[in-house]
DRENPA-3360 file (N, C-alpha, C; in nm, 2 decimals, always signed):
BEGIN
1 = XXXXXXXX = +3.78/-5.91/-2.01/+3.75/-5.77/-2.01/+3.60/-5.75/-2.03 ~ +3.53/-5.65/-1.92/+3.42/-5.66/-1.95/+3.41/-5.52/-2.05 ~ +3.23/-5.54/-2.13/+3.22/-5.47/-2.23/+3.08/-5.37/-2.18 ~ +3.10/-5.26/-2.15/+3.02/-5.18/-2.13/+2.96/-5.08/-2.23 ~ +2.87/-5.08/-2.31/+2.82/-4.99/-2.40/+2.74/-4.89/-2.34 ~ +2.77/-4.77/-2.40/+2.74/-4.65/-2.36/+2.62/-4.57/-2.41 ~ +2.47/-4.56/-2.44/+2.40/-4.53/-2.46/+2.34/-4.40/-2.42 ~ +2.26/-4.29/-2.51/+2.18/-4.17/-2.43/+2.08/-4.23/-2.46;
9 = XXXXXXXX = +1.97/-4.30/-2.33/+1.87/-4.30/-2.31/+1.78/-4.21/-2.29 ~ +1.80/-4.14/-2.27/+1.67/-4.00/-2.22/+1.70/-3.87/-2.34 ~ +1.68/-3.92/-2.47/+1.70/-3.83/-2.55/+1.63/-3.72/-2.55 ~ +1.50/-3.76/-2.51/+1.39/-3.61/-2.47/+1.46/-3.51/-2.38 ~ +1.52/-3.58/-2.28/+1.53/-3.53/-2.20/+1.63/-3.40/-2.22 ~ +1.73/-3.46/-2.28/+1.84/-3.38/-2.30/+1.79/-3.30/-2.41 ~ +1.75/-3.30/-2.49/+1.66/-3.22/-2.61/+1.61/-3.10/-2.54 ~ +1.49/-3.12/-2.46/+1.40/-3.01/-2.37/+1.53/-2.92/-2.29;
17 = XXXXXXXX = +1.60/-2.95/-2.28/+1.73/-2.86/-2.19/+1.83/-2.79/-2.32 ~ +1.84/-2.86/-2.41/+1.90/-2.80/-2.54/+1.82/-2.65/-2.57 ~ +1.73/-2.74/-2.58/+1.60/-2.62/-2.66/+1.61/-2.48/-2.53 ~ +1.58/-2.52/-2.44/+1.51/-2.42/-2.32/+1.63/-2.35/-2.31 ~ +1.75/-2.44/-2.29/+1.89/-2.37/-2.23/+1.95/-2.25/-2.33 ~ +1.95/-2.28/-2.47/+2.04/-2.24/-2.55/+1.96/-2.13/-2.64 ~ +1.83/-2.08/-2.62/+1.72/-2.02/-2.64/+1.71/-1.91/-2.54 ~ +1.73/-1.96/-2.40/+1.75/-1.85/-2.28/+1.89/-1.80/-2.28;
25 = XXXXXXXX = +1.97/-1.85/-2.36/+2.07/-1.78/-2.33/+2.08/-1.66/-2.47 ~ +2.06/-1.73/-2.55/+2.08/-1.62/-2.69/+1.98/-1.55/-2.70 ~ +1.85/-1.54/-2.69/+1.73/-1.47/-2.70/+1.77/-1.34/-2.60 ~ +1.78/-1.36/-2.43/+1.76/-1.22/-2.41/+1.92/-1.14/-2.41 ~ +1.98/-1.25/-2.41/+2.17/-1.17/-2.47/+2.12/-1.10/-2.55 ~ +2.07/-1.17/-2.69/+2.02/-1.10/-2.83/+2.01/-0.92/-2.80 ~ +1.85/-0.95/-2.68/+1.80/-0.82/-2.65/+1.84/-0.75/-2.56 ~ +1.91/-0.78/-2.46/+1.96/-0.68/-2.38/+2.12/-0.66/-2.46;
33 = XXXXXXXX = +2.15/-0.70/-2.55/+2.26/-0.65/-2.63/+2.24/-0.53/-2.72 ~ +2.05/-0.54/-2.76/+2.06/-0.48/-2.91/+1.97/-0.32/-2.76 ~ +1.94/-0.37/-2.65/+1.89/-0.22/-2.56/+1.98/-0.12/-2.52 ~ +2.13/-0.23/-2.50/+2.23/-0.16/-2.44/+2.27/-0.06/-2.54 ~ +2.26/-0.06/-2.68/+2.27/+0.04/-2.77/+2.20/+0.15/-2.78 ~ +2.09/+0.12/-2.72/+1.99/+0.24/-2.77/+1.94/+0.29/-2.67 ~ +1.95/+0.25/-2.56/+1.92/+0.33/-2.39/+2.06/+0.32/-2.31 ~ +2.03/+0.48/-2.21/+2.16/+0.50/-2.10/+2.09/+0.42/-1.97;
41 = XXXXXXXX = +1.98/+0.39/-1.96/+1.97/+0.29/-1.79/+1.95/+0.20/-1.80 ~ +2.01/+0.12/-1.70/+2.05/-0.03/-1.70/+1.91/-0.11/-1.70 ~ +1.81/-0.01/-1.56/+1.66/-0.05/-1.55/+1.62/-0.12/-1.66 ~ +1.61/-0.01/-1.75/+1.55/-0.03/-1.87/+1.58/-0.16/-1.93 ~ +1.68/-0.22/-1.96/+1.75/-0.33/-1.99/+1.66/-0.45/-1.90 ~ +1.72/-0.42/-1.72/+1.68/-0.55/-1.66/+1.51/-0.55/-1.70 ~ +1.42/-0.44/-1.67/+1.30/-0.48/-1.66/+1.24/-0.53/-1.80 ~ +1.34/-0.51/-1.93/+1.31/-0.59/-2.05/+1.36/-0.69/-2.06;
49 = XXXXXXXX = +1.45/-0.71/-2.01/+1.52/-0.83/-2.00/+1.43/-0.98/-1.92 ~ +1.38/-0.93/-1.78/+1.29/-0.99/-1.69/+1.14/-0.99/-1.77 ~ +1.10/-0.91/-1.85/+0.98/-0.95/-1.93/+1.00/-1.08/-2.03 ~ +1.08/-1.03/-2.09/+1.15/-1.16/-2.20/+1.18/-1.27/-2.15 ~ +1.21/-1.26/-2.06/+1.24/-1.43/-1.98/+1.13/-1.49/-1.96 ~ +1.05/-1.40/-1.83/+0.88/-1.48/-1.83/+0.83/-1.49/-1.94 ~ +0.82/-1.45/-2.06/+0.70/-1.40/-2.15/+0.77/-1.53/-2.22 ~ +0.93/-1.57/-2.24/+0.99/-1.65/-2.36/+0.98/-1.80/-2.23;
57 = XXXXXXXX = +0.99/-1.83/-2.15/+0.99/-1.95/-2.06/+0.87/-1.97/-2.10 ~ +0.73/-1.90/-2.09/+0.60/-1.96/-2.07/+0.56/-1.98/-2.27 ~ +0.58/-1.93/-2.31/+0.58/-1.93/-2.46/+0.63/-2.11/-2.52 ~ +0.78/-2.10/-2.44/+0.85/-2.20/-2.44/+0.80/-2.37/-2.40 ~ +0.76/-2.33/-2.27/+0.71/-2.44/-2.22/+0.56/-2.46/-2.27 ~ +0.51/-2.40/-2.29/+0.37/-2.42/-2.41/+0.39/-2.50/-2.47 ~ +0.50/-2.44/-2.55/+0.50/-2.55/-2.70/+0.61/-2.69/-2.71 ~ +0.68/-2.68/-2.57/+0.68/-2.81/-2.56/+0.60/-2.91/-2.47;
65 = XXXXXXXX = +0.47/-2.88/-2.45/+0.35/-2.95/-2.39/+0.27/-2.98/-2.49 ~ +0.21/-2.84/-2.56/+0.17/-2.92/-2.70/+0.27/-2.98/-2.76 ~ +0.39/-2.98/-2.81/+0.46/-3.09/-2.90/+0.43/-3.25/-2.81 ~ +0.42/-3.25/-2.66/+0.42/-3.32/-2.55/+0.32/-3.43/-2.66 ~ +0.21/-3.34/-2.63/+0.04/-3.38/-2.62/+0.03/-3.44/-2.73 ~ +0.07/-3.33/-2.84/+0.05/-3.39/-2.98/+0.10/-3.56/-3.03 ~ +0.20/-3.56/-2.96/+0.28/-3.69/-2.96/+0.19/-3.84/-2.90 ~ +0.15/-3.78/-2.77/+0.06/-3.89/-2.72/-0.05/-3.92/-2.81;
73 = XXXXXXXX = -0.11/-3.80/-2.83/-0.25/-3.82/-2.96/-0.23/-3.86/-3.04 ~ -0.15/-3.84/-3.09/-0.09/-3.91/-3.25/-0.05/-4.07/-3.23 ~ -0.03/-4.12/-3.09/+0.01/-4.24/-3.10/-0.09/-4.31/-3.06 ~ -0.19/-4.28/-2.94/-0.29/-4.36/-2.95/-0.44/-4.37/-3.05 ~ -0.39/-4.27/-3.12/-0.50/-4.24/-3.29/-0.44/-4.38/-3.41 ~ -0.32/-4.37/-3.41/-0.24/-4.47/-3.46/-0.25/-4.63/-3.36 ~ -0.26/-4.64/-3.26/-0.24/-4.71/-3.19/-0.39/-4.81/-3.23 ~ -0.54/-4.75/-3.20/-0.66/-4.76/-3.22/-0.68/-4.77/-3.40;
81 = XXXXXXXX = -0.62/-4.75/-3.46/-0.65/-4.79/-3.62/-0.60/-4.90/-3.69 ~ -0.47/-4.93/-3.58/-0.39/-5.08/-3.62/-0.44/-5.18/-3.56 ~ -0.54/-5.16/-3.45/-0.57/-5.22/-3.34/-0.71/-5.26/-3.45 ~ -0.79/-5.19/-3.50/-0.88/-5.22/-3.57/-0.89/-5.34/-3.73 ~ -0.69/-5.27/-3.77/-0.69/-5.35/-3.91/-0.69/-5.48/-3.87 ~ -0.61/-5.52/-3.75/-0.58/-5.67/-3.69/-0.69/-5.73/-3.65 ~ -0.79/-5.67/-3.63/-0.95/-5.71/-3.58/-1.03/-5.76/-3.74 ~ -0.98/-5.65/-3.81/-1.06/-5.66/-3.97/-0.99/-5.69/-4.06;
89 = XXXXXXXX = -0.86/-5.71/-4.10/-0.83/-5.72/-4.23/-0.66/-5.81/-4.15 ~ -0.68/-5.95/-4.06/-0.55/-6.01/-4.02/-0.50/-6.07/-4.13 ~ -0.54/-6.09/-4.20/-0.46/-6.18/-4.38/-0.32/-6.03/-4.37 ~ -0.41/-5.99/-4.44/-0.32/-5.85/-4.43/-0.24/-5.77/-4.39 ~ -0.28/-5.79/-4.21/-0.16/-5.74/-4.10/-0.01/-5.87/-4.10 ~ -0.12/-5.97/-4.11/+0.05/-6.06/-4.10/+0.11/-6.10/-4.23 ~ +0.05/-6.07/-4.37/+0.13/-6.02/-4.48/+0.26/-5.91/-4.44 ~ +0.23/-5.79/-4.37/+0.28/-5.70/-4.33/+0.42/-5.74/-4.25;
97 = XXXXXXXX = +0.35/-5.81/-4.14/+0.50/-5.88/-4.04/+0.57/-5.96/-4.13 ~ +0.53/-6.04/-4.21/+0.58/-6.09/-4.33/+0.72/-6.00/-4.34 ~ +0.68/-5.91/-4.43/+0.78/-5.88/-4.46/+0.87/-5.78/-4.41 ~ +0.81/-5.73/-4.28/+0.91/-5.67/-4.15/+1.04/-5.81/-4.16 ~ +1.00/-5.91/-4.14/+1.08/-6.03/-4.10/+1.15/-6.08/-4.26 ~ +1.11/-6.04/-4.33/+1.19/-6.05/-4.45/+1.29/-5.97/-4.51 ~ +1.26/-5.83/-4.45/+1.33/-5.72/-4.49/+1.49/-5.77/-4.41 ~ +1.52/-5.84/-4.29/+1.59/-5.93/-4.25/+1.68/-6.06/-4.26;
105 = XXXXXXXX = +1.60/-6.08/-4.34/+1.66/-6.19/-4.37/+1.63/-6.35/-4.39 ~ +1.51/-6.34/-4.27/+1.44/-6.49/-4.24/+1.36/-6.55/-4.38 ~ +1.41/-6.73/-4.37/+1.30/-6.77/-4.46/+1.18/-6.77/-4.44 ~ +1.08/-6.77/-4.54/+0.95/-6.80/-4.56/+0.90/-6.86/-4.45 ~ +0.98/-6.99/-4.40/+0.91/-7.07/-4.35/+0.90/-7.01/-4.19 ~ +1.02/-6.93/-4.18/+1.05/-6.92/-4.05/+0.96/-6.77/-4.03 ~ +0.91/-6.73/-4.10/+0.83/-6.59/-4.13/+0.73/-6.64/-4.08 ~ +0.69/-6.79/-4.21/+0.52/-6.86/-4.13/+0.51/-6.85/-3.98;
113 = XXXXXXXX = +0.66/-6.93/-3.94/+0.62/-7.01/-3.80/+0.62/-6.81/-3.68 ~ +0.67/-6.71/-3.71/+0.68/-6.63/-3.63/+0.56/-6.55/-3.63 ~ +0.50/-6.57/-3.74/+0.36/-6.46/-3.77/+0.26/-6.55/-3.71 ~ +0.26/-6.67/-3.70/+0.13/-6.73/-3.65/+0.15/-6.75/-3.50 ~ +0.26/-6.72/-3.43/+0.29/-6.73/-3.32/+0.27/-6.61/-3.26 ~ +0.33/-6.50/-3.33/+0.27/-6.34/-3.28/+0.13/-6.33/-3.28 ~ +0.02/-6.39/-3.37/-0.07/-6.38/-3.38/-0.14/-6.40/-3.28 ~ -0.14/-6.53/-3.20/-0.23/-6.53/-3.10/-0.23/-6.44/-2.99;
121 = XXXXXXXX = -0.16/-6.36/-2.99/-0.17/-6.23/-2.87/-0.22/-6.12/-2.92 ~ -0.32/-6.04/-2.96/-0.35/-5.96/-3.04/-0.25/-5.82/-2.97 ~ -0.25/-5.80/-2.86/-0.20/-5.70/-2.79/+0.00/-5.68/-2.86 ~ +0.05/-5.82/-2.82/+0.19/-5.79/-2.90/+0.20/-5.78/-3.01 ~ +0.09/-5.87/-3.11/+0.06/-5.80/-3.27/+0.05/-5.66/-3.28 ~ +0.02/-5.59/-3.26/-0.03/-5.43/-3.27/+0.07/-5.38/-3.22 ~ +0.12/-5.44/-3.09/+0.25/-5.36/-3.05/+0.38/-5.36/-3.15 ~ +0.39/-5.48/-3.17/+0.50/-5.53/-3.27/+0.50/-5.45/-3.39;
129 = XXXXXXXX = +0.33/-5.39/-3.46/+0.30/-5.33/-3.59/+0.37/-5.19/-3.53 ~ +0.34/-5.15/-3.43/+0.34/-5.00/-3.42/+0.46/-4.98/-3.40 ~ +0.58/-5.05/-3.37/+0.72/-5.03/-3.38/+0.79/-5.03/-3.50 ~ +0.76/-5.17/-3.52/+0.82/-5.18/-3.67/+0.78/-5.16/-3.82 ~ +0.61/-5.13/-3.78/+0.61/-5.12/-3.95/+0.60/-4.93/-3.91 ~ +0.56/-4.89/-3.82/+0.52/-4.73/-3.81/+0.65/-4.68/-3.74 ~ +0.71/-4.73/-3.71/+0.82/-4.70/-3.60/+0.81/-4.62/-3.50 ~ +0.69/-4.61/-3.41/+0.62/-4.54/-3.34/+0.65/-4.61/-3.14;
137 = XXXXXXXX = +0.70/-4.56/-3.07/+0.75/-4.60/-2.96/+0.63/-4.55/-2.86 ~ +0.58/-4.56/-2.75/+0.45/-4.52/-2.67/+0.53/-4.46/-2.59 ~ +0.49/-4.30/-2.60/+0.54/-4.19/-2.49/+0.52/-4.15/-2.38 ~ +0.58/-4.17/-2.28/+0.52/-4.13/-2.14/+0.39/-4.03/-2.11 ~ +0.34/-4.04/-2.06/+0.19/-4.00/-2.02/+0.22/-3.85/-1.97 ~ +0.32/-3.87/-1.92/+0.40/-3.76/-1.82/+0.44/-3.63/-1.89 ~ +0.48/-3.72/-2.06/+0.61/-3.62/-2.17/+0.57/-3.53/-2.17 ~ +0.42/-3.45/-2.18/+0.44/-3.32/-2.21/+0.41/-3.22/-2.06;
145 = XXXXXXXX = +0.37/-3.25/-2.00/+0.44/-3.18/-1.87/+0.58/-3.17/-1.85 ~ +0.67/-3.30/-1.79/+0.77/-3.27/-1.81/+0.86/-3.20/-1.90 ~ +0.83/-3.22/-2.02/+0.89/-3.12/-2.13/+0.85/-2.99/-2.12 ~ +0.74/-2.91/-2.05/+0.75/-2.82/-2.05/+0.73/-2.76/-1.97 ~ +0.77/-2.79/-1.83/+0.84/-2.79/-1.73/+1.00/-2.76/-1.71 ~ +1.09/-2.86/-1.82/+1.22/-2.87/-1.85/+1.22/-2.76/-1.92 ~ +1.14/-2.75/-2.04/+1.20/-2.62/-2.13/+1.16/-2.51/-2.04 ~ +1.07/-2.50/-1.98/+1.06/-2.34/-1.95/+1.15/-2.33/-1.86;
153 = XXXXXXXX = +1.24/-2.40/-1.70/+1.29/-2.38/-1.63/+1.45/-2.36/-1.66 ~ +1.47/-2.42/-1.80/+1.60/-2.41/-1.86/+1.57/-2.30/-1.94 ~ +1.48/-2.22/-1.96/+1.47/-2.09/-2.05/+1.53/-1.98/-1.95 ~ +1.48/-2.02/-1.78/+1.49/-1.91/-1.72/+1.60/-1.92/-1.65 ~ +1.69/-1.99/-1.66/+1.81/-2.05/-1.62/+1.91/-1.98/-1.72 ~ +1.86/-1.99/-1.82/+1.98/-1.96/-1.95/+1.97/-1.82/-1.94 ~ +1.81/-1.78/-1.96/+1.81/-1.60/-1.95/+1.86/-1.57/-1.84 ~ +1.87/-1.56/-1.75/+1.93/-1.52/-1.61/+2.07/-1.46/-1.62;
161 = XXXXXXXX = +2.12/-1.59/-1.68/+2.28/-1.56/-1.65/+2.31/-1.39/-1.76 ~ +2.29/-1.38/-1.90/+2.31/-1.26/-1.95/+2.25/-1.10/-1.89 ~ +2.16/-1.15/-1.78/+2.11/-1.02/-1.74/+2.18/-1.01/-1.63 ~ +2.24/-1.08/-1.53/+2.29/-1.05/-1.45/+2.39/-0.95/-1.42 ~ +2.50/-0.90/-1.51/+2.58/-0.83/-1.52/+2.51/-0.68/-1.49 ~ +2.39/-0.65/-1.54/+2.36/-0.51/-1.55/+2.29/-0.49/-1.44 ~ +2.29/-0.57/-1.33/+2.23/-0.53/-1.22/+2.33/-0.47/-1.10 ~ +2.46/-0.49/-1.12/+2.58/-0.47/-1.07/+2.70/-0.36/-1.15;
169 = XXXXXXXX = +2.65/-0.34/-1.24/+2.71/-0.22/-1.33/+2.64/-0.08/-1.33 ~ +2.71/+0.02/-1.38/+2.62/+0.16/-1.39/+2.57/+0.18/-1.52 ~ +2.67/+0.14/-1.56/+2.59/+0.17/-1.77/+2.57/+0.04/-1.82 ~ +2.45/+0.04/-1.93/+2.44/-0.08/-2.02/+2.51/-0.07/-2.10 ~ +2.62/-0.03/-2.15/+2.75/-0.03/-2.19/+2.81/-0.11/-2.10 ~ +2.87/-0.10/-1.99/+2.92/-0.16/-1.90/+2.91/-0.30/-1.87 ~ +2.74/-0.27/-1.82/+2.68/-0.42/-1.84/+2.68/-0.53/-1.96 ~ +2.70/-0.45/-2.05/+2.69/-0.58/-2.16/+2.83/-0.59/-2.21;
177 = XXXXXXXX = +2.96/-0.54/-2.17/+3.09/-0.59/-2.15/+3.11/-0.72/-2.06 ~ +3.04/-0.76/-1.98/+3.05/-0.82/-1.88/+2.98/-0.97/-1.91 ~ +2.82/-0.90/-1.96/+2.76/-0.99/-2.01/+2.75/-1.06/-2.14 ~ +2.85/-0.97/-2.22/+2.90/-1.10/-2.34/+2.99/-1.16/-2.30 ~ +3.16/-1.15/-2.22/+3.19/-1.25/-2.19/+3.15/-1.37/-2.07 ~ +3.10/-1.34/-2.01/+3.00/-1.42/-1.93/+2.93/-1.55/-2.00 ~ +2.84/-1.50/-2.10/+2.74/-1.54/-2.20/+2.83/-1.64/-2.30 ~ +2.93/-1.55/-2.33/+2.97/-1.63/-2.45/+3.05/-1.79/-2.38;
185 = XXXXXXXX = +3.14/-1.75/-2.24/+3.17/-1.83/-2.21/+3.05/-1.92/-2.17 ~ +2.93/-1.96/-2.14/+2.85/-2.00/-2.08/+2.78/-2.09/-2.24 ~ +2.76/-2.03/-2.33/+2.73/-2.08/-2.46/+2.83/-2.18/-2.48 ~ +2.97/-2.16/-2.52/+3.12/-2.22/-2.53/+3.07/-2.40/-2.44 ~ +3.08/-2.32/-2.31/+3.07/-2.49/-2.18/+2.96/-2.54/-2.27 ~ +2.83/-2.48/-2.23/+2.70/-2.57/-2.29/+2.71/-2.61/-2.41 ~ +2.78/-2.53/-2.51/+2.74/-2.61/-2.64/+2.89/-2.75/-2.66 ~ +2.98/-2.78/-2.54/+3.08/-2.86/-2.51/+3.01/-2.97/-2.45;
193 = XXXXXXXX = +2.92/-2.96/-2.35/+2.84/-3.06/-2.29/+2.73/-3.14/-2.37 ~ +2.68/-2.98/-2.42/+2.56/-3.07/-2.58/+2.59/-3.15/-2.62 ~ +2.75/-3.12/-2.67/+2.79/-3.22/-2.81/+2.84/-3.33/-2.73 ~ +2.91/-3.35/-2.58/+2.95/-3.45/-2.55/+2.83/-3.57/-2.53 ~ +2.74/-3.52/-2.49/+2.59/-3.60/-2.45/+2.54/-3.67/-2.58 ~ +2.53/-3.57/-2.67/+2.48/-3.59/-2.82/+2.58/-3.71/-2.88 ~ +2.71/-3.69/-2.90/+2.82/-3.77/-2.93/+2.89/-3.68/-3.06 ~ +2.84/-3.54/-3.03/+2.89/-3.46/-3.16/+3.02/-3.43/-3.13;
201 = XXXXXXXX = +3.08/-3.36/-3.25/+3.29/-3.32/-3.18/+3.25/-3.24/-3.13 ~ +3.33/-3.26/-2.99/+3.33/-3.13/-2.92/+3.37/-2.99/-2.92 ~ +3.48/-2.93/-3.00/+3.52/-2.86/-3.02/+3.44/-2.76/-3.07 ~ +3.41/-2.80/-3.23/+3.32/-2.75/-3.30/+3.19/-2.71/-3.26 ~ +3.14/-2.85/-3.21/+2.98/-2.83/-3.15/+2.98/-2.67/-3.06 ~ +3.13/-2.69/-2.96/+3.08/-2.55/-2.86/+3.12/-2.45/-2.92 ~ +3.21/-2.44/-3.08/+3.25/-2.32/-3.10/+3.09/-2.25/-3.21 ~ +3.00/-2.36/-3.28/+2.92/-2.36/-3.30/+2.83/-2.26/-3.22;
209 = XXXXXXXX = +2.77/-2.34/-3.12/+2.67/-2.29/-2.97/+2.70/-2.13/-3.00 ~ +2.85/-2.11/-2.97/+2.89/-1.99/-2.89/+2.92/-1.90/-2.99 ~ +2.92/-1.93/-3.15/+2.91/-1.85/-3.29/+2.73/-1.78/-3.30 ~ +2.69/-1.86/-3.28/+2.51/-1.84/-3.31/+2.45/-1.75/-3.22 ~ +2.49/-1.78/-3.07/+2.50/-1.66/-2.97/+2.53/-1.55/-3.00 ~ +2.67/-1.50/-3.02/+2.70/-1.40/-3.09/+2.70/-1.32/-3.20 ~ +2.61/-1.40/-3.32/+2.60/-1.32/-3.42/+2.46/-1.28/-3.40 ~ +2.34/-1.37/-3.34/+2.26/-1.34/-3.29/+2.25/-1.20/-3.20;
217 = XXXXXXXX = +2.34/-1.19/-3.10/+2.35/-1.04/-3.04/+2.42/-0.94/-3.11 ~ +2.53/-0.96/-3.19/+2.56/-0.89/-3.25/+2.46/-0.81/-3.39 ~ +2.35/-0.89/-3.45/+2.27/-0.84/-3.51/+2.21/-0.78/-3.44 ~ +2.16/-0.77/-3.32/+2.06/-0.74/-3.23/+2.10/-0.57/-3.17 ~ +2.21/-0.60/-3.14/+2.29/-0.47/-3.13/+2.35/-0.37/-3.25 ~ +2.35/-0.42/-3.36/+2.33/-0.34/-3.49/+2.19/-0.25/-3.49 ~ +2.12/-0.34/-3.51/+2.00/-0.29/-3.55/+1.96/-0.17/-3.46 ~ +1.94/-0.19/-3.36/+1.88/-0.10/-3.22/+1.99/+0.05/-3.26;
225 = XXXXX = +2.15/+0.04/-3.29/+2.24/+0.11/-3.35/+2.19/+0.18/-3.45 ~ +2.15/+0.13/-3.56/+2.09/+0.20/-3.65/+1.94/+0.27/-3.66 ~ +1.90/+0.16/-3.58/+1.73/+0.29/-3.58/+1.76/+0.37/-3.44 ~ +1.85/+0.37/-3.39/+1.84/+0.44/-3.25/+1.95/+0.57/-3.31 ~ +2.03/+0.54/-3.41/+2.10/+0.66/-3.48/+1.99/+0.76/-3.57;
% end
């Protein structure tokens, strides 16, 4: 019987779609839930609604380019200072692997014979340091574009679907009957998918997703209720 293990490799990946998706969906729900209370035209809704989306996608994908960026920086600043101790203080660095390889299990001896063998490559020494003693992995060059690229296009993906209803209704009353069950079912699938990807329970995970949505718009639509009374 063969044995197939099942791993999520592209954890970023699925993260930046978490974030963008589940952010575009509850943010402008949120607000075209808490408008539909306090204005009679739908306009008014979509053309706030279509602000909030551009204004939260580009917001969005900012800060996962800087989180991107920051990541790269941080690793080749870290990368360049271990690279330096191994140049200046190698007693010390392979003390270190020492006891990476000890925290394991290996004897002494077998510690000697792997530290003096790592050593002659300075490039896999430093590599080896910056995983295991910093636990620091080297991030695609690419990650913060991509990431904020993914987040903003899953921002505007998620907002989309709750404004849609009021473009096809007459009242934002109307409209936002439509577009909570819409929404909520759409929160429900995605936060089922999250958790399947993730390896969270499913059930919970989506009843979760599609709880936070809704109390989220439900606050949203109180409020606008009471300062609009």
């Amino acid at each position: 019987m063969i044995h197939t293990e099942k791993h999520l490799r592209d954890s970023a990946f699925i993260t930046d779609i978490v974030i963008g998706m589940s952010d575009g969906l509850t943010v402008p729900f949120a607000l075209a839930a808490g408008l539909s209370s306090a204005v009679s035209n739908n306009q008014i809704v979509i053309t706030a609604g279509i602000a909030e989306i551009i204004a939260g996608s580009i917001a969005m994908g900012l800060g996962g380019y800087l989180a991107g960026r920051t990541e790269v920086e941080h690793y080749h600043s870290e990368y360049k200072r271990e690279w330096e101790e191994v140049e200046t203080v190698p007693e010390r660095e392979k003390e270190e692997v020492r006891e990476v390889f000890e925290e394991y299990g290996l004897s002494p001896e077998s510690q000697h014979l792997i530290v003096e063998e790592l050593a002659k490559d300075k490039k896999k020494w430093v590599d080896f340091m910056m995983r295991f003693e910093l636990g620091l992995e080297e991030p695609n060059a690419n990650r913060a574009t991509t990431s904020a690229l993914t987040i903003g296009v899953s921002y505007i993906i998620g907002g989309t679907i709750p404004l849609l209803p009021y473009f096809f209704t007459d009242t934002p009353s109307a409209g936002l009957k439509i577009s909570a069950i819409i929404t909520l079912l759409c929160l429900f699938v995605f936060g089922f998918f999250k958790s399947k990807a993730t390896g969270q329970p499913l059930l919970s995970g989506a009843l979760k997703v599609m709880f936070i949505g809704a109390a989220a718009a439900a606050a949203a639509f109180s409020v606008a209720k009471l300062f609009g009374a």
